[in-house]
ROKOLTI-789249 format. One record per residue (C-alpha): residue in one letter; x, y, z. Coordinates in steps of 0.1 Angstrom, whole numbers, plus 5000, padded with zeros to 4 digits. Layout:
BEGIN
AXYZ...
This chain:
BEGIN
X638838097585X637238437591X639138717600X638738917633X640839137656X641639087695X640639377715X642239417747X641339667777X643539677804X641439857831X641439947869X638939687877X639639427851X641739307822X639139217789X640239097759X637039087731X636938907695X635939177672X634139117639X635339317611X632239547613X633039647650X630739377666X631839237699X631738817690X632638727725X634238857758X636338747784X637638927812X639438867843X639639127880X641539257903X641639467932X643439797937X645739827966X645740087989X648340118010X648040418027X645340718025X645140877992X647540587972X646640367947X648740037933X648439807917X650639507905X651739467863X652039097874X648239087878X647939307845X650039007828X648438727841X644938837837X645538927806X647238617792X644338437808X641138627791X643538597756X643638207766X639638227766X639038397739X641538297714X640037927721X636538057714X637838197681X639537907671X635837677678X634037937657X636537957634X637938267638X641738387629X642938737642X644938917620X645839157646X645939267683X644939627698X645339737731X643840037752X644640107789X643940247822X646440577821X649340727841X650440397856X654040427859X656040107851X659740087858X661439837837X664839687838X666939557809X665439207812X662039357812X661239297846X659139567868X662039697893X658939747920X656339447931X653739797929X653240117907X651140387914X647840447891X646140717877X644340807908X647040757933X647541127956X651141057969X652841327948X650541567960X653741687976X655741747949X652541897927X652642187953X656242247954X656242277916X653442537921X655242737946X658742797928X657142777891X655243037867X652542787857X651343017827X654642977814X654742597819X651542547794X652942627765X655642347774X653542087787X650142187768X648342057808X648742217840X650242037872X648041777891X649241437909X647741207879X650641277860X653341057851X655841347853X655141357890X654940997897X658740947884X659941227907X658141067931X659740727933X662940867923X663441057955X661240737976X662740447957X666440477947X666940157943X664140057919X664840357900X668440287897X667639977884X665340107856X665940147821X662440237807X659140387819X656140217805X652440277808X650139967820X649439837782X652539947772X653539647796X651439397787X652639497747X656039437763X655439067778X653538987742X656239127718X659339207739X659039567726X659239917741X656740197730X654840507746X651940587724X650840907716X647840977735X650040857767X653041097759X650641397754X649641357790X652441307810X653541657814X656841527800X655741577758X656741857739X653141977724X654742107691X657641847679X655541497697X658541417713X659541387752X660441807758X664341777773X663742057787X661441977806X662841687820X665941857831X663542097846X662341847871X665641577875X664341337854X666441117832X665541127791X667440837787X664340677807X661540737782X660440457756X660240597719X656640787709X654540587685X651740637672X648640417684X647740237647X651540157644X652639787650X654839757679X656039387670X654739067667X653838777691X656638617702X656838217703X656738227743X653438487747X652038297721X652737977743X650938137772X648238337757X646838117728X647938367702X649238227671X652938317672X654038607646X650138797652X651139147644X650639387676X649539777675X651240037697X647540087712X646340377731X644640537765X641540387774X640140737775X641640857744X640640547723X637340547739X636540867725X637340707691X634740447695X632040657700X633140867669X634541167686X637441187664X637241497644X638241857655X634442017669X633341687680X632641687718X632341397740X630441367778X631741047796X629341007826X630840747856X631640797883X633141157876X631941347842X634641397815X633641677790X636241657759X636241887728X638641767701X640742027687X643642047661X645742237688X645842217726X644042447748X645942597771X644442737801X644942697838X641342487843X641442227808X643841927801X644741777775X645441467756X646741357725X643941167704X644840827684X643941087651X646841297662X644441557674X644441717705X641041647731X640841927757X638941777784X637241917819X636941657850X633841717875X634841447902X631941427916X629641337878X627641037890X629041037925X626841287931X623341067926X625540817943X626141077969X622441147974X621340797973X622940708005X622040978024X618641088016X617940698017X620540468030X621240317997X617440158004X615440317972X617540207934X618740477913X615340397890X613540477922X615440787921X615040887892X611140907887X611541037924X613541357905X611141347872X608041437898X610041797903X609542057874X612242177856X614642427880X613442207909X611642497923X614542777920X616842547939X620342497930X622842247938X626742277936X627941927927X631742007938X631641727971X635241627963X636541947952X638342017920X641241847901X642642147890X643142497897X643442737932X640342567949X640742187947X639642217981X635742347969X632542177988X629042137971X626242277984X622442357982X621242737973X617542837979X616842577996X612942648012X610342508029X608242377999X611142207987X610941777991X612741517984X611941527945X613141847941X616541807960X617241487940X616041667903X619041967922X621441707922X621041557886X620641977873X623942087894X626141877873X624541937843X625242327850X628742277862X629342087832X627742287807X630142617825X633042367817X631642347779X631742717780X635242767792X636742537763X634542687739X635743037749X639342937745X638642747713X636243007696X634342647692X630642557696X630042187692X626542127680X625841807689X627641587721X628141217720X627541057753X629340737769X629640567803X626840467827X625340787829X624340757790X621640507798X619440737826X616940917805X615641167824X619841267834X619741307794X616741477790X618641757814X621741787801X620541827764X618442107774X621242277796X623442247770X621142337744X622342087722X621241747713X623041437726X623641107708X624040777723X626540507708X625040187702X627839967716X628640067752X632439937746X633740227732X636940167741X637039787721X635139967693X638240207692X640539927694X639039777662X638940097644X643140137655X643139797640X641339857605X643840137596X646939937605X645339627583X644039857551X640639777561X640140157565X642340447553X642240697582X640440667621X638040917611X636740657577X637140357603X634840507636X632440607605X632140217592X632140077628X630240327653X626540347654X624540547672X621740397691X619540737694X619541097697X618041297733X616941677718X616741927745X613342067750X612642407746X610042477779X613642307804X616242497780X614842827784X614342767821X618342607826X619842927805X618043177829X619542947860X622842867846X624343257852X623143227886X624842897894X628343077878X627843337903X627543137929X630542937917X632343217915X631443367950X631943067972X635543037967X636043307994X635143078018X636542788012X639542848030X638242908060X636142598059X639442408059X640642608089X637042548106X637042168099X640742148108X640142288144X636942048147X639641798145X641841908172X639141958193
């Protein structure tokens, strides 16, 4: 039989688990949803149960497929959605029906409290991120003071595919990439920072050992096997962040490598050897063992999403759109647009708005629309500049991913306000690409992640920045700092101003 490797993705949306050939091409897919659950404004849940069973289900599809094509896996890799925060007992069990997700806002509370009483410079060096509700640090203090009895009944914290690694193997591990970014990790020694802990009343005794992603965690146990189709004794990788491993597949994986995920939100990553530490980046650990210091915009594609609805009740597609914005000329007619309509993650003004500057009579529909897709370039090209002041690095090239990677005229902007030419993968999955790379080190088929992303990435094409639009962007992009810069003063009293709207 032919050998291949079992990919898994446990995401927000869906759990798929992929056949991978041995050169990194996806032989089949099979994947199975689910819904968040949203209890209450600003929380996010969702249930491992569902994880479990729609992953045991899309392993039940595709290991059938691989046995009719004759296919035998010699391994199984996992990535996963991040910061889900799984309380497990001694049997294994989750000691809560829900846990809350990455993007869940309930410990907004207790980010702010930390804020007030604590000298966040001096927290950096510690924690190599600064404070914001994603983290899993948060989350445990969270349902420790909200849930005393599930967390009394805990004996390990897990992250989602830590989970599902648990139902297939019966082991307990934290990967690497997870640790790094739980505000919990000691940047220097890799391992959970005690101090740190005490720091916030959390219990060390809580925290699954730190592995690295291309170890193996265990093998398939007679039962999982039973349920999933997996042929018992399969040997199972510790695994990695969806995020993290993504950037593997798409061949960011070296320090001076920089990566632009475009979804919903815009995710600008520079891999580095050390963690930046400044008040506006986070980091997280890469499967390498590097460090990827990354800058969230919330509001990446979100914003054409934004501007779709209300310029046209959702009524024109984004194609429409976009030869709509490719009528404009470059600068859209000296009019800027501030793409901050959700605020900020991180730092003193998560409460920012977006707005239109120079806005004049001339200006149309075109232009407004070729704003939009320009404002997040420039805001994401001013968070390029802030890691590359703290790094002393300038990437020369950027490797692009997500849905935003396949809008050409959106590429055509950013490589000329970056100045820099962007490359598109050729496989989309970046994040089952990485799981086969995580796989060819731990089976010898590659020596190192760096030799395995360069046998199993390719790169589908390359968008140069032309010279007429880069000249024009680097003579905008000081003004659109500025006005960065000079809005803040007001944003304050927009909240007070909205907030008596309310009352009224």
């Amino acid at each position: 039989m032919a050998d291949c490797i079992i990919a898994l993705d446990i995401g927000t949306g869906s759990t798929r688990a992929a056949l991978m050939g041995r050169d990194g091409r996806i032989l089949g897919l099979a994947a199975r949803e689910y819904q968040q659950i949203v209890p209450a404004y600003g929380w996010s849940e969702q249930r491992p149960a569902d994880w479990w069973n729609a992953a045991r289900e899309a392993l039940r599809e595709i290991t059938a497929r691989a046995r009719e094509e004759g296919y035998a896996a010699s391994a199984v890799a996992a990535c996963g959605q991040m910061h889900g925060t799984v309380l497990v007992d001694d049997d294994g069990e989750p000691t809560r029906e829900t846990v809350p997700l990455w993007n869940d806002k309930r410990t907004l509370g207790h980010v702010r409290a930390f804020e007030e009483r604590e000298d966040l410079s001096a927290w950096l060096p510690r924690t190599a991120n600064p404070p914001t509700p994603a983290w899993p640090a948060f989350k445990l203090q969270w349902l420790r003071d909200n849930d005393p009895d599930a967390w009394k009944r805990a004996s390990t914290v897990l992250m989602p595919k830590d989970y599902v690694n648990l139902r297939l193997t019966g082991e307990r591990s934290m990967d690497w990439t997870e640790a790094a970014c739980s505000f919990l990790m000691d940047p220097l020694t890799g391992d959970w920072n005690a101090g740190v802990l005490e720091d916030l009343g959390l219990d060390p005794a809580l925290m699954a050992p730190i592995r690295l992603p291309t170890e193996v965690l265990g093998q398939v146990t007679p039962d999982a096997a039973r349920e999933t189709g997996l042929a018992a004794g399969t040997p199972v990788l510790v695994g990695g962040g969806d995020y993290p491993v993504a950037l593997l597949g798409s061949g960011v994986c070296r320090p001076g490598l920089a990566s632009e995920v475009a979804g919903t939100s815009s995710i600008v990553t520079l891999v580095a050897e050390r963690p930046v530490l400044d008040a506006e980046i986070s980091n997280v650990g890469t499967p390498e063992g590097n460090w990827g210091a990354f800058v969230l915009l919330e509001a990446g594609g979100d914003a054409a999403r934004w501007a779709r609805r209300v310029f046209h009740a959702n009524g024109l597609s984004y194609a429409e759109i976009l030869d709509m914005a490719g009528k404009a000329p470059p600068g859209s007619d000296a009019l800027l647009f501030l793409p901050y309509l959700v605020g900020e993650r991180l730092g003193a003004h998560r409460n920012s708005r977006a707005q239109f500057f120079g806005l004049a009579a001339g200006h149309g529909l075109p232009e407004m629309h070729r704003a939009v897709l320009e404002g997040v370039a420039f805001a994401v090209n001013r968070h390029l500049a802030v890691m590359e002041r703290a790094t002393g690095t300038r990437p020369e090239v950027l490797i692009a991913s997500g849905g935003g990677a396949k809008a050409d005229l959106w590429l055509r902007i950013k490589a000329a306000v970056y100045g820099r030419p962007i490359l598109i993968p050729e496989e989309p999955e970046c994040g089952l690409i990485g799981c086969a790379a995580l796989a060819a080190v731990a089976t010898g088929a590659a020596g190192n992640l760096a030799e395995a992303a360069g046998q199993l990435v390719r790169h589908a094409r390359e968008v140069v920045p032309d010279p007429a639009w880069a000249d024009r962007y680097a003579r905008m992009q000081p003004l659109f700092d500025r006005l960065y810069t000079d809005s803040q003063q007001h944003y304050d009293a927009l909240d007070a101003l909205t907030a008596s709207q309310r009352e009224a």
